[in-house]
ZAMARGU-4260 file (C-alpha; in steps of 0.2 Angstrom, whole numbers, plus 5000, padded with zeros to 4 digits):
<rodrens>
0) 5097/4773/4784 | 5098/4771/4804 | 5094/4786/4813 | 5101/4791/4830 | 5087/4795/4844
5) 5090/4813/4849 | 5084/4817/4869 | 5087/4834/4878 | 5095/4829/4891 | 5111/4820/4881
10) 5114/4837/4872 | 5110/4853/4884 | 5127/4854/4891 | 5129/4862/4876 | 5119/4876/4885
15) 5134/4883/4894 | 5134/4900/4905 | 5134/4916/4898 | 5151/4926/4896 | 5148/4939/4913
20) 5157/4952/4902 | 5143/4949/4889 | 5131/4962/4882 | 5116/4962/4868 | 5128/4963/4853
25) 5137/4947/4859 | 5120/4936/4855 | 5114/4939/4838 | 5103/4947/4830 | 5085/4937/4823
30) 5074/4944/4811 | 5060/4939/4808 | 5048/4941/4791 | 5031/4938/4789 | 5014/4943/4796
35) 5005/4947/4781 | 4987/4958/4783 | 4977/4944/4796 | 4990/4933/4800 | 5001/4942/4812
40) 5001/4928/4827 | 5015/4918/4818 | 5025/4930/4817 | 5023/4939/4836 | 5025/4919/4841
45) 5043/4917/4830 | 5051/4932/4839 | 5047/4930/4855 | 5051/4913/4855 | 5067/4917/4848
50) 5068/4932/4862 | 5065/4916/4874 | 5079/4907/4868 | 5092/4919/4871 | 5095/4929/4858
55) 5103/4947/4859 | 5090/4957/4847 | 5075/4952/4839 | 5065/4965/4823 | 5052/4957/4815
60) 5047/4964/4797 | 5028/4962/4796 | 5012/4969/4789 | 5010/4987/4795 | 4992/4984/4800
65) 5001/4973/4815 | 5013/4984/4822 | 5003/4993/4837 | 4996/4975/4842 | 5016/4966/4842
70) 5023/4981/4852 | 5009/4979/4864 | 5010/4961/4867 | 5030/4961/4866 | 5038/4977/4867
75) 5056/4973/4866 | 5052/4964/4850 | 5059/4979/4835 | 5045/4982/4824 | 5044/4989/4807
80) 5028/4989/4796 | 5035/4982/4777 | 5027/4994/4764 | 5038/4993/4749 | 5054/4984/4747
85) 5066/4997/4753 | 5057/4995/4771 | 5062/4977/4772 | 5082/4979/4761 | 5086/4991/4775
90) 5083/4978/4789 | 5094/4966/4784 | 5112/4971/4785 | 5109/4969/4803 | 5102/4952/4807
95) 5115/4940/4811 | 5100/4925/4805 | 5084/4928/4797 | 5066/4918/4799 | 5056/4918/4783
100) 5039/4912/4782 | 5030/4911/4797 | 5011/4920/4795 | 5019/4927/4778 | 5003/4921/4767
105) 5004/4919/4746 | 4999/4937/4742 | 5011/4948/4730 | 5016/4956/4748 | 5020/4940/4753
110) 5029/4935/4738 | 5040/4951/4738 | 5045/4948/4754 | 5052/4931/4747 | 5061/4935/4734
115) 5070/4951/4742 | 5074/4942/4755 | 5081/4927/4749 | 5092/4940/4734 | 5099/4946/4747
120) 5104/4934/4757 | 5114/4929/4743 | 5125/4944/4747 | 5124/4944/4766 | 5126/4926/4768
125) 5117/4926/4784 | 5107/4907/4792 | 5091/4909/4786 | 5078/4897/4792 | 5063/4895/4782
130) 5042/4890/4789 | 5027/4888/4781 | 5022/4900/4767 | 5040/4903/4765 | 5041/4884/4759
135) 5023/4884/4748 | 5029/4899/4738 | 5047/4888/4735 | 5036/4874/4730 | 5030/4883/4719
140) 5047/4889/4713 | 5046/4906/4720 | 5064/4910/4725 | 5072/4893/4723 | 5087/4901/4711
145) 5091/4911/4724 | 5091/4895/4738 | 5101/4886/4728 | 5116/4899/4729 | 5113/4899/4749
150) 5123/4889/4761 | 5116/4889/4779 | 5100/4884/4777 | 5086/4876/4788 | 5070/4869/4780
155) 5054/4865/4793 | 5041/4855/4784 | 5024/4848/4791 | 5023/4833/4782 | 5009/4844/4769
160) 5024/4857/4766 | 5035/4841/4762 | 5024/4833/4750 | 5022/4850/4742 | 5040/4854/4740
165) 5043/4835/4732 | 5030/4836/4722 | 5021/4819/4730 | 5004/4818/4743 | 5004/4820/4762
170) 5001/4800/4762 | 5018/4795/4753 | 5028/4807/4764 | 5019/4799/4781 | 5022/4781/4775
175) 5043/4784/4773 | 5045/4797/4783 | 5067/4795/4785 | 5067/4795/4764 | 5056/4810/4763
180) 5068/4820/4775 | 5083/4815/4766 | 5077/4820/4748 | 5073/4836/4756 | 5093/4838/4762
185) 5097/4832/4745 | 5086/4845/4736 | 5090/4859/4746 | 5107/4857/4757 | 5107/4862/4773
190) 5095/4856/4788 | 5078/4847/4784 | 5067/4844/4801 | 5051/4833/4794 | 5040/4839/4809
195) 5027/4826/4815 | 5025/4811/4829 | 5043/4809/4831 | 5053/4823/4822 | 5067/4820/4809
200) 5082/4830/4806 | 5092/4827/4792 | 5109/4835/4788 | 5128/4832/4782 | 5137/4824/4794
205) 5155/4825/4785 | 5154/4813/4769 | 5138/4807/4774 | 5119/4809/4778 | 5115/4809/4796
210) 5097/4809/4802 | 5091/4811/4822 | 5075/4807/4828 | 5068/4818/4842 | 5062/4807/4857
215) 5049/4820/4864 | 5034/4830/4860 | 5014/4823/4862 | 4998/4826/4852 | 4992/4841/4863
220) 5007/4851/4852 | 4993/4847/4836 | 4986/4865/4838 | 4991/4881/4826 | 5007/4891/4829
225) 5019/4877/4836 | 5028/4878/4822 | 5030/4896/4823 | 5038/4893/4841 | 5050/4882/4833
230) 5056/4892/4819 | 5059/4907/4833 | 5069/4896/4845 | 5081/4891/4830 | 5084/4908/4825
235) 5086/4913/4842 | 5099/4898/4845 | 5108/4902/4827 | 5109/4921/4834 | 5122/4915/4846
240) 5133/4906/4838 | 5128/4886/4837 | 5131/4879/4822 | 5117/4873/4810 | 5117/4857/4816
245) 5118/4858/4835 | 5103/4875/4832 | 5093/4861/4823 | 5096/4846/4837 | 5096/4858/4851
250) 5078/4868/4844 | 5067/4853/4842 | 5074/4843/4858 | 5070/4863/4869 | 5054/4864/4858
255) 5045/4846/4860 | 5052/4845/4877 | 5045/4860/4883 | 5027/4856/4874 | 5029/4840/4887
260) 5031/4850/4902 | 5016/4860/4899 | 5006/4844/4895 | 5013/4837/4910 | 5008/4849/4921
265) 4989/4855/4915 | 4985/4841/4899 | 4987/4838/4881 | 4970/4847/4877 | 4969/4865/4874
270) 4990/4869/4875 | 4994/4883/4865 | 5010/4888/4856 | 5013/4903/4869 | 5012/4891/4885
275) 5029/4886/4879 | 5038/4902/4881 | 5041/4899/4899 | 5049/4881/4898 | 5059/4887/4883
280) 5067/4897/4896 | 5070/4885/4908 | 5077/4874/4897 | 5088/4885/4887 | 5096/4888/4906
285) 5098/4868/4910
</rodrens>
């Protein structure tokens, strides 16, 4: 299938000003789950990149071990420490999106998380964008019924997370990269962004498949928590009101693009998923 090359500066006029009669409320309303006990960064990195991309509010439901630590480094993140599964059910009605996955591990915490999350979306009917162990526990069909009854949807695979999720090895998904991408949308619906050396995107396009290829990004963005970052800028970007697609487009062109500034400016070697954070901004403000 061809695919269209997708470069920030053909779509951030989409970026429009801000209403000057506009408040919190008017931007949305990310939450954010994961963290389990020793993986907390992912999930401190997914809301205040979604912070940093605009949105109105941001909670993150985490391990309760974390919560001093997140409020620390971020304290207009909303924190709440998950014990059971009414701590997390009375979260949601709330969130205008959700981000399930980042730093949420494979525990029975972790898988509880999932599954009340994904049964209630089912009812809420909210964008839910899903990362890492959110993905392995699907792969291993944790949640998928409830998936499959779910609309707006964004999936963000490493090409490992792809090869789990379609049941093949890391080697077949690198050597067709646009068919991997597109069984994903087929399998689940949705978005499907296969990360790697020049992103794909896949996604509906009226009766057909469209997928996009994001023209930015360099190898100094191979370093853990990038796709945390990513996760939170499309959250944050669903939050206020752009569709699935132009969140999808718009995220991984701001996200890659913004990994190029930073590299531009100090190097490739040794950028961290945090020095983003302040060209997200700039570029969410074109």
């Amino acid at each position: 299938m061809e695919h269209r090359k997708l470069d920030y500066d053909s779509i951030k006029h989409q970026l429009s000003r801000r209403d000057r009669e506009a408040h919190k409320g008017s931007y949305g309303h990310v939450l954010v789950i994961g963290g389990d006990k020793g993986f907390g960064g992912a999930a401190l990195m997914a809301g205040m990149s979604a912070a940093r991309t605009g949105a109105g509010l941001v909670s993150v439901a985490t391990h309760p071990d974390h919560c001093a630590a997140f409020l620390a480094r971020c304290p207009e993140l909303m924190v709440k420490g998950v014990q059971d599964s009414a701590d997390l059910v009375s979260l949601m009605p709330s969130a205008t999106v959700i981000v399930l996955g980042p730093g949420l591990g494979q525990s029975d915490w972790s898988q509880v998380c999932l599954k009340l999350a994904l049964s209630n979306l089912t009812k809420h009917k909210v964008p839910v964008v899903l990362d890492a162990d959110a993905l392995n526990l699907l792969s291993q069909g944790i949640g998928r019924d409830d998936l499959s009854q779910l609309n707006e949807v964004v999936l963000t695979p490493h090409p490992g997370e792809a090869a789990r999720l379609l049941g093949c090895s890391t080697d077949e998904i690198q050597a067709d990269r646009p068919s991997a991408v597109t069984r994903l949308q087929e399998m689940f619906g949705g978005v499907a962004i296969l990360k790697g050396a020049g992103t794909l995107l896949c996604y509906n396009q009226g009766e057909r498949q469209q997928i996009d290829q994001c023209n930015h990004g360099n190898p100094g963005m191979a370093s853990g928590g990038m796709g945390d970052v990513l996760s939170g800028v499309l959250g944050g970007l669903l939050a206020q009101g752009f569709s699935l697609s132009e969140s999808c487009r718009l995220g991984v062109c701001i996200h890659s693009h913004a990994a190029d500034l930073q590299a531009k400016a100090k190097g490739e070697r040794g950028l961290l998923a945090t020095d983003l954070l302040d060209s997200i901004r700039t570029l969410v403000n074109p």
